[in-house]
C-alpha positions in Angstrom: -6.8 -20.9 -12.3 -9.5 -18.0 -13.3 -8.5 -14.4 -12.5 -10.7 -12.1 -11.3 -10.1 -8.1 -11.0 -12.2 -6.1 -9.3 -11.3 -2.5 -10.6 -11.8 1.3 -10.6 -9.8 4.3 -10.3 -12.4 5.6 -7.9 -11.7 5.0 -4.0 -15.4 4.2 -2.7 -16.8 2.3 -5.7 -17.6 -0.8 -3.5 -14.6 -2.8 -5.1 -13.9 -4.6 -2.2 -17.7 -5.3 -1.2 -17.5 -7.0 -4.1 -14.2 -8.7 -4.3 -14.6 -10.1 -0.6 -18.6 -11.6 -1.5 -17.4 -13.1 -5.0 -14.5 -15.3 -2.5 -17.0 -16.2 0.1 -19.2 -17.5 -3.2 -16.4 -19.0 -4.6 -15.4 -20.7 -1.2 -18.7 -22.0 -0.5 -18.8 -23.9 -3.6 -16.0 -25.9 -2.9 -13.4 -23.8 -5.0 -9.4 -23.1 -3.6 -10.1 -19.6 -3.3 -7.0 -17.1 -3.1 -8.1 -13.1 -2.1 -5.0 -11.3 -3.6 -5.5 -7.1 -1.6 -3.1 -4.7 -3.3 -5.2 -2.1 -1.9 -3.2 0.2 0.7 -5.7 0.2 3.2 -5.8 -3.7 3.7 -9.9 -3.7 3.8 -10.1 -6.9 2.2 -7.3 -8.8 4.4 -9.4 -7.1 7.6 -12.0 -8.9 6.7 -10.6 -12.3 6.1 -9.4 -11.7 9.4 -12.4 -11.3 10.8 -14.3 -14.4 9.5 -14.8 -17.6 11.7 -13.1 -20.4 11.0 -16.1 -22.7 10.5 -16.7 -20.8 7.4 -15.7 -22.0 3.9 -11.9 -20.8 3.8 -10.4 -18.3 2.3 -6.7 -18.3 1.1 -5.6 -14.5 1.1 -2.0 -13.2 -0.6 -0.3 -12.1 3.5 -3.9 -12.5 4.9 -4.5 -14.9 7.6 -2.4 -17.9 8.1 0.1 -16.0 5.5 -1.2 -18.3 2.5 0.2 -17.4 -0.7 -1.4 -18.3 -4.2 -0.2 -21.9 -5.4 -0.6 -23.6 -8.8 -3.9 -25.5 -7.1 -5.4 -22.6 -7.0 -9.0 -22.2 -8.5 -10.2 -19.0 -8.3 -7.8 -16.0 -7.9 -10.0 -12.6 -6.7 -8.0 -9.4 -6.8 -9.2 -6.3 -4.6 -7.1 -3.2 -6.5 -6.4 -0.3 -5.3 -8.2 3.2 -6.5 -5.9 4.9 -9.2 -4.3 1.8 -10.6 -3.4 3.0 -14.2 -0.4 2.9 -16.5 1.8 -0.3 -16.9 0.5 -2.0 -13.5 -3.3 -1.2 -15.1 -2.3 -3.3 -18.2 0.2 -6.0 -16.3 -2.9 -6.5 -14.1 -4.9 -6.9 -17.3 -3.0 -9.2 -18.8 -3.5 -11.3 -16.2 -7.2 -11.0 -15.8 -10.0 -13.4 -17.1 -12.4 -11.0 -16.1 -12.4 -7.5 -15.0 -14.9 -6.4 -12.5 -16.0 -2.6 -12.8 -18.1 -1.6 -9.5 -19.6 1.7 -10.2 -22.3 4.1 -8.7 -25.0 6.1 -10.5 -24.0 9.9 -9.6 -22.4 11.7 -12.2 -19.2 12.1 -10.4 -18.6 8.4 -10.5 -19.4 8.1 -14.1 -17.1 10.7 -14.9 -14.4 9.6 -13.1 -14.8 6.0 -14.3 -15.6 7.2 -18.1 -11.5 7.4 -19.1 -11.0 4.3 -17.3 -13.7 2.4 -19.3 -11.5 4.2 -22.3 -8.5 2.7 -21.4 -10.4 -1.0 -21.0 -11.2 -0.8 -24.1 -7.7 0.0 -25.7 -6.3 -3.0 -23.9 -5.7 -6.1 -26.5 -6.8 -8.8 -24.2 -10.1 -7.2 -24.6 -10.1 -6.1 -27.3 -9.9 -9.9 -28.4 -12.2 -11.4 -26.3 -9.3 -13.0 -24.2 -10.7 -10.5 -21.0 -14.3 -9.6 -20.5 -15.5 -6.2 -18.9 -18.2 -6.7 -15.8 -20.1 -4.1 -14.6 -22.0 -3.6 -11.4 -24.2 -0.7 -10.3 -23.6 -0.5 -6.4 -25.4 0.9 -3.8 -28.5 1.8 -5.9 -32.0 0.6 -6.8 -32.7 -1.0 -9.6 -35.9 0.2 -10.1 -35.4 3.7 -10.2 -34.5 6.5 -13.3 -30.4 6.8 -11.5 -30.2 3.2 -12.2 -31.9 3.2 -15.8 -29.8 6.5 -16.9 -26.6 4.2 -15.4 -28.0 1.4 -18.2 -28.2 3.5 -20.6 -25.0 5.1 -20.1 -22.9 1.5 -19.8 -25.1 0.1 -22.6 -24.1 2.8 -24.8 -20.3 2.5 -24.0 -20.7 -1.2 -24.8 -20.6 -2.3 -21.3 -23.9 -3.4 -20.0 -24.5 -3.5 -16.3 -24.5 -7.1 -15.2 -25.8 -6.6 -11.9 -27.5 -3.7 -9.5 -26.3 -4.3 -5.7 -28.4 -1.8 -3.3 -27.4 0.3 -0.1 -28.1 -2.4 2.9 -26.8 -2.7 6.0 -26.3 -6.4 5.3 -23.0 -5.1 3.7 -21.6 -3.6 6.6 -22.3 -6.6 8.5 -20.6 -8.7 6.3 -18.0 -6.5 6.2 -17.3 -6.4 10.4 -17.7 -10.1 10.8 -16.3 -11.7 7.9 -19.2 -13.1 6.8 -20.5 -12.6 2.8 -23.7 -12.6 2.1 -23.7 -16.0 0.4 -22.7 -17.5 3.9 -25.8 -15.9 5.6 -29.0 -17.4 5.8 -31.9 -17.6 2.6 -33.8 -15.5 5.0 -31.8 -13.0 6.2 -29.7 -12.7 2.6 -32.2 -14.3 -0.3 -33.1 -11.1 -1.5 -29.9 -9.4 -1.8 -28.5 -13.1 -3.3 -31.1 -12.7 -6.2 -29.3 -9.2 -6.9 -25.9 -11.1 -7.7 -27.4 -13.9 -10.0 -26.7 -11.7 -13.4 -23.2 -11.2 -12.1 -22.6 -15.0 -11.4 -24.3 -15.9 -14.5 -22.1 -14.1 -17.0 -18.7 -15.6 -15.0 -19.3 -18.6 -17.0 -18.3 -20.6 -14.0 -19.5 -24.4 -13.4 -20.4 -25.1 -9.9 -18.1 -27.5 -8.8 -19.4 -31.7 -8.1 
């Protein structure tokens, strides 16, 4: 089973925009997909409540159908809360194959994520390649000078941006019906597909046979 975390201190980062598209990906390859929300507010279990059933399924930790992850598992995808630090931080770490960072391009997101890229980088499973830091610029445009000064930033703290997702409604679609965009059709969703493909690319995932 691979272990995703999507993470960041910061409430509003996009963590579970991106937690609940990387499951309906996952799903529609084929993968056992288990969405794991530790998040207080439940966002992500909402939404697995709201998707049709003739969708590629979705097994969620007390989510519909009360599922719980099992050793078949594939793909694991955890939606954490904002503030997780200390002990739970490194537990959750430890049992990570890649940590997803979701962050936006105004300087009070960068500064409230900077200590937390600090601590990633203090943590040994990183430090020794056994974990590998993600990040995605969210909500912004990767043509303009806030998403170039967020490069430069990242790419300077020795985590490159892997992805820029902009400000669509499609999101809040996908959010109300349960949908992700990777269940949507190529011409309603191709463009904001393409935006993920740097993302997908560095998972280092095989699409299944």
């Amino acid at each position: 089973m691979k272990t995703f975390l999507v993470a960041n201190p910061k409430g509003g980062s996009g963590k579970t925009t991106l937690a609940t598209n990387l499951a309906g990906y996952f799903a529609g390859l084929g993968y056992h997909v288990v969405l794991s929300d530790m998040d207080r507010q439940k966002s992500a279990l909402k939404w697995l409540g709201n998707r049709p059933v003739r969708l590629p399924f979705v097994n969620a930790l007390n989510g519909r159908g009360d599922h719980l992850i099992s050793l078949s598992a594939d793909i694991n995808i955890i939606d954490s809360p904002a503030g997780l630090r200390g002990e739970k931080l490194k537990d959750a770490i430890k049992a990570a194959d890649w940590i997803i960072v979701p962050i936006q391009s105004s300087v009070f997101d960068i500064a409230a994520t900077e200590k937390f890229l600090d601590l990633l980088k203090a943590e040994k499973p990183i430090r020794k390649g056994k974990a590998f830091v993600l990040m995605v610029g969210m909500r912004i445009d990767a043509r303009t000078k806030s998403a170039a000064l967020l490069e430069k930033y990242l790419d300077e703290a020795g985590f490159p941006v892997k992805a820029h997702l902009s400000d669509a409604q499609i999101y809040k679609e996908s959010a109300e019906t349960g949908f992700s965009i990777f269940d949507m059709p190529a011409s309603k969703a191709s463009k904001h597909k393409a935006q993920w493909l740097g993302l997908i690319q560095s998972l280092k995932i095989l699409n299944k046979n």
